[in-house]
C-alpha positions in Angstrom: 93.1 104.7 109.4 89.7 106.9 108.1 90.5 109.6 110.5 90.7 112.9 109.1 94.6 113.2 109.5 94.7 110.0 107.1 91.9 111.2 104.9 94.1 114.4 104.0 97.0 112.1 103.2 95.6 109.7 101.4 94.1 112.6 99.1 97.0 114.3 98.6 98.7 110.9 98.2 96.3 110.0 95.0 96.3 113.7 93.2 99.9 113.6 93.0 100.1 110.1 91.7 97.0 110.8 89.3 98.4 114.1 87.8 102.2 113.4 87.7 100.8 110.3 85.4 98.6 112.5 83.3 101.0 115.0 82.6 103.6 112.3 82.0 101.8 110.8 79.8 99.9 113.5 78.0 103.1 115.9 77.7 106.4 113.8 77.6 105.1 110.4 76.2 103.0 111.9 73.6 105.8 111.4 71.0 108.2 108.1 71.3 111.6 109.5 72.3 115.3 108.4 74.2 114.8 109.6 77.1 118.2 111.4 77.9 120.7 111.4 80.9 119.5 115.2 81.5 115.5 113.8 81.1 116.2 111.1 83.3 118.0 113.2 86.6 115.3 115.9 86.5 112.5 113.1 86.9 114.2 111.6 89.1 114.7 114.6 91.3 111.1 115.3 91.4 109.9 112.1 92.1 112.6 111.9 95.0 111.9 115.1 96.2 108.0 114.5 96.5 108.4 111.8 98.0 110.5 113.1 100.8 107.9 116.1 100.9 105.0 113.6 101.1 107.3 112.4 104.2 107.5 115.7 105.9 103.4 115.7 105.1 103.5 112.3 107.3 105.9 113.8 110.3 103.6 117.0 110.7 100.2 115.3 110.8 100.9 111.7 111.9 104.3 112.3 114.3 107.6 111.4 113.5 107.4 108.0 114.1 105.1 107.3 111.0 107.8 109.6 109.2 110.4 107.1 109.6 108.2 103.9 109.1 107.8 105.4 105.6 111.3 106.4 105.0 112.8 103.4 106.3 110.1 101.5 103.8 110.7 103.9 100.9 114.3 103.1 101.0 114.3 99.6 101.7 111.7 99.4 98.4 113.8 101.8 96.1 117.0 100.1 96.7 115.3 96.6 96.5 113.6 98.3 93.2 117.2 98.5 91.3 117.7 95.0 91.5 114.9 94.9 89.3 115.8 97.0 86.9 118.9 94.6 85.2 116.2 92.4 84.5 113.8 95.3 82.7 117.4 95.6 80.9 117.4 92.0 79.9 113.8 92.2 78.8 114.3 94.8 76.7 117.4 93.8 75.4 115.8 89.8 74.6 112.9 91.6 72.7 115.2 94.2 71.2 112.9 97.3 71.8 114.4 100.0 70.9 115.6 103.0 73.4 112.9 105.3 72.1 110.4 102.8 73.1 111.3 101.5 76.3 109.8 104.6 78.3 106.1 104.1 77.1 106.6 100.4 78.3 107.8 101.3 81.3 104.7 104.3 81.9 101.8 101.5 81.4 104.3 99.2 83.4 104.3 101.3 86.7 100.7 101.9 85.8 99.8 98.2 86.3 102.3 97.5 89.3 100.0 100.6 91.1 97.0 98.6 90.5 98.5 95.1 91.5 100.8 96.2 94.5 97.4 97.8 95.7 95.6 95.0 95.9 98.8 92.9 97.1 99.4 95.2 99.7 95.3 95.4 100.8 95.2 91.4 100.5 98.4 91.6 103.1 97.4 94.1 105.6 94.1 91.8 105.4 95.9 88.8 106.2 98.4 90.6 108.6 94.9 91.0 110.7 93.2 88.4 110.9 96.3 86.4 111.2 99.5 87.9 113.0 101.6 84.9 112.9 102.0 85.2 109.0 104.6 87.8 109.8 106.6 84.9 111.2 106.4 83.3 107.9 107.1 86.4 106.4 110.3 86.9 108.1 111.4 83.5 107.7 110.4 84.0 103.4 112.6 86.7 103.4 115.7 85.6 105.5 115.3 82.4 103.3 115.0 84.8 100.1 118.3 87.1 101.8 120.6 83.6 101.8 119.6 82.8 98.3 120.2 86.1 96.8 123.7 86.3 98.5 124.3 82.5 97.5 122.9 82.3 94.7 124.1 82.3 90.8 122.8 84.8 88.7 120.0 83.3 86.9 119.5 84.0 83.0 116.2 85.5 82.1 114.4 83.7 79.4 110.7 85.6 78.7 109.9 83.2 75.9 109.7 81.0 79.1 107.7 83.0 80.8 103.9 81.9 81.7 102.6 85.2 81.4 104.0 85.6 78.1 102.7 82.2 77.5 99.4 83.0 78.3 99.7 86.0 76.2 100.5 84.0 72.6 97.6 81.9 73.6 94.8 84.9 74.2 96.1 87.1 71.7 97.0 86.8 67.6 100.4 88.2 67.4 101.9 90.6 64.9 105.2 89.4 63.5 107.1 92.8 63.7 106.7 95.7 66.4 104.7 98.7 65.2 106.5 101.5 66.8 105.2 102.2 70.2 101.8 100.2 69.8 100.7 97.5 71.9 97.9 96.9 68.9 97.4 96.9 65.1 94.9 96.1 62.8 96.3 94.2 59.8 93.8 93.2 57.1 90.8 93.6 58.9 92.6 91.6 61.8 93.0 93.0 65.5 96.5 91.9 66.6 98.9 92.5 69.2 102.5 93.7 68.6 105.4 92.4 70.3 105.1 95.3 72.0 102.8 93.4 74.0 104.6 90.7 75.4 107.6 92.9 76.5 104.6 94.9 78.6 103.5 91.6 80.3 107.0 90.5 80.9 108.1 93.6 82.6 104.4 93.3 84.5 105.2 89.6 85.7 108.4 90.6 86.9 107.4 93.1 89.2 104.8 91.0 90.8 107.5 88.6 91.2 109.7 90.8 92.7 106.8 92.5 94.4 106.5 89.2 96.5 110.0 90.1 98.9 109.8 93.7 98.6 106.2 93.8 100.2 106.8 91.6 103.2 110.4 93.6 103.7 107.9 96.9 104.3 105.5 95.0 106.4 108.8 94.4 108.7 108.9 98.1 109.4 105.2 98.6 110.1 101.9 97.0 109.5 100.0 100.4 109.2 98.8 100.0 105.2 98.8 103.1 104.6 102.5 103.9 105.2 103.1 100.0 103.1 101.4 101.4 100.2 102.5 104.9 100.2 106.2 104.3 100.6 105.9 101.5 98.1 103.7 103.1 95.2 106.4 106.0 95.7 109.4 104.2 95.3 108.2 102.5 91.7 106.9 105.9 90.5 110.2 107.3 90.2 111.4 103.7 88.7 111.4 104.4 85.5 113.4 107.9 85.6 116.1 105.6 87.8 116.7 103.6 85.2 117.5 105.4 82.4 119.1 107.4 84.8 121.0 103.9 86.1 120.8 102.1 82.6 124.7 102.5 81.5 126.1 101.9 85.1 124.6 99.3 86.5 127.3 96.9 85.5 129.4 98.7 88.0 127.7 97.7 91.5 128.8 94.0 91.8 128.2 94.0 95.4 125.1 95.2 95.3 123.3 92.4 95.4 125.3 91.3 99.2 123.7 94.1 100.3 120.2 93.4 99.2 120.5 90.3 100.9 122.1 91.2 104.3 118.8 94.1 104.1 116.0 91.2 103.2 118.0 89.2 105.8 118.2 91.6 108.5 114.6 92.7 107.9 113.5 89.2 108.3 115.1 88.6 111.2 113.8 91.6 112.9 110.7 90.0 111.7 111.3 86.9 113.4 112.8 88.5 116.8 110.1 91.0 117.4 108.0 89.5 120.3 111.2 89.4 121.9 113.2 92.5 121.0 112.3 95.2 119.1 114.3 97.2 116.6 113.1 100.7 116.8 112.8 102.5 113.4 116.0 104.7 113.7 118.3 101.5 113.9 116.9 99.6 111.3 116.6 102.8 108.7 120.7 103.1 110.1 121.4 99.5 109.3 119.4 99.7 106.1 121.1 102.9 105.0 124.4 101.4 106.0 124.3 98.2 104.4 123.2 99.8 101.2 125.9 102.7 100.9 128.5 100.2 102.2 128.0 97.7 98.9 127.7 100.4 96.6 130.7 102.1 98.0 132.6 98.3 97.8 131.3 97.9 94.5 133.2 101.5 93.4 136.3 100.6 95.3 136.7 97.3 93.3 136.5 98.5 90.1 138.4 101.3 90.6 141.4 98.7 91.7 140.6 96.5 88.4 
């Protein structure tokens, strides 16, 4: 892991998460703005785009093997991530923060998740260690998650229900009315958060929670930590460019969630089989790919017949 193949990577890995964040938020989140169709595809074509170059970067130094671990992670992460963003939609749209307002929240959002899914993901690999049958329990976490996401009824979101939000009222003297884009005002002579706040802790506690099945998916491809974290951290970088991107469409893929379940199925049952047969990369990244495109494409189909 601290050869000096991996040394390079992991450099290169942190400068380009480190300055795309500085210039995003020093240039573009300087001034509180909708962030428009045309905004949205251009970030999302770069952050796509490094990513698959940071992939090449893996094939040429590490072999092409590692380059498919992380593909087949960075796609199993981004598609899993667009599940999660109907529920940023429902947070913002419980709070009623305002389209000009929902990218800075989404910035210190990602910001966070780095932090957290870094730790998650080093706590993991820890664990993975020391103890090789939790991948058992991981794959039978996520087949049992798979069956309740394709069973399930959708679930209404209710963040004044939320413990971290919660928690929040209780630390923290709260502002009746949002101040812009502030997470903080001082009102006479008093230090108090804004709503502002509590939509940023929401949007926080749901990745986490959400973090919880994505992670042990990736783990299911590999259990090299640097290939979990990179194809992970990757994949939410560009999250906030997908969805304003995905914002006015999501309605439209119904069957998307079938196919996130047969995927967090499938990847837990690969999980579960592997001492006895294993999947090699190129098949699951196939099946993956397949069972993604195959929902979406479903989910057009339909409502083009309605």
């Amino acid at each position: 892991m601290f050869d000096r193949a991996h040394i390079w990577l992991w450099t290169a890995f942190w400068v380009i998460v480190i300055v795309l964040l500085a210039v995003d938020l020093l240039l573009f989140d300087r001034k509180a703005h909708r962030v428009s169709i045309r905004e949205a595809g251009i970030w999302t074509l770069v952050w796509v785009g490094l990513a698959m170059l940071f992939g090449s970067g893996i094939g040429l130094v590490l072999g092409m093997d590692q380059a498919l671990d992380y593909l087949t992670g960075y796609v199993i992460e981004k598609s899993l991530s667009v599940d999660n963003l109907f529920i940023f939609l429902l947070i913002f749209n419980y709070f009623g923060v305002g389209a000009q307002y929902q990218h800075r929240v989404l910035f210190w959002g990602v910001f966070g998740a780095i932090v957290l899914r870094t730790i998650m993901i080093a706590a993991g690999a820890a664990l993975v260690s020391s103890f090789h049958w939790i991948l058992y329990l991981f794959g039978g976490f996520l087949v049992y998650t798979g069956i309740k996401l394709a069973v399930g009824k959708d679930e209404k979101v209710d963040p004044s229900r939320n413990p971290a939000v919660r928690l929040a009222r209780r630390v923290f003297p709260i502002s009746a009315d949002f101040h812009g884009q502030r997470f903080f005002v001082r009102i006479d002579g008093r230090r108090l958060a804004t709503p502002m706040l509590l939509v940023l802790v929401t949007v926080e506690f749901s990745d986490v929670v959400f973090a919880v099945d994505s992670i042990p998916a990736v783990f299911g491809i590999t259990t090299d930590v640097f290939i979990v974290l990179t194809s992970n951290l990757f994949a939410i970088l560009g999250l906030r460019a997908l969805f304003f991107l995905l914002a006015g469409i999501m309605d439209r893929f119904q069957y998307l969630q079938y196919g996130l379940a047969l995927v967090l199925t499938f990847i837990g049952v690969k999980m579960l089989i592997e001492h006895w047969l294993r999947i090699p990369t190129v098949v699951s990244l196939a099946v993956v790919g397949g069972l993604l495109a195959g929902s979406v494409l479903i989910s057009l189909w339909k409502r083009r017949l309605t």
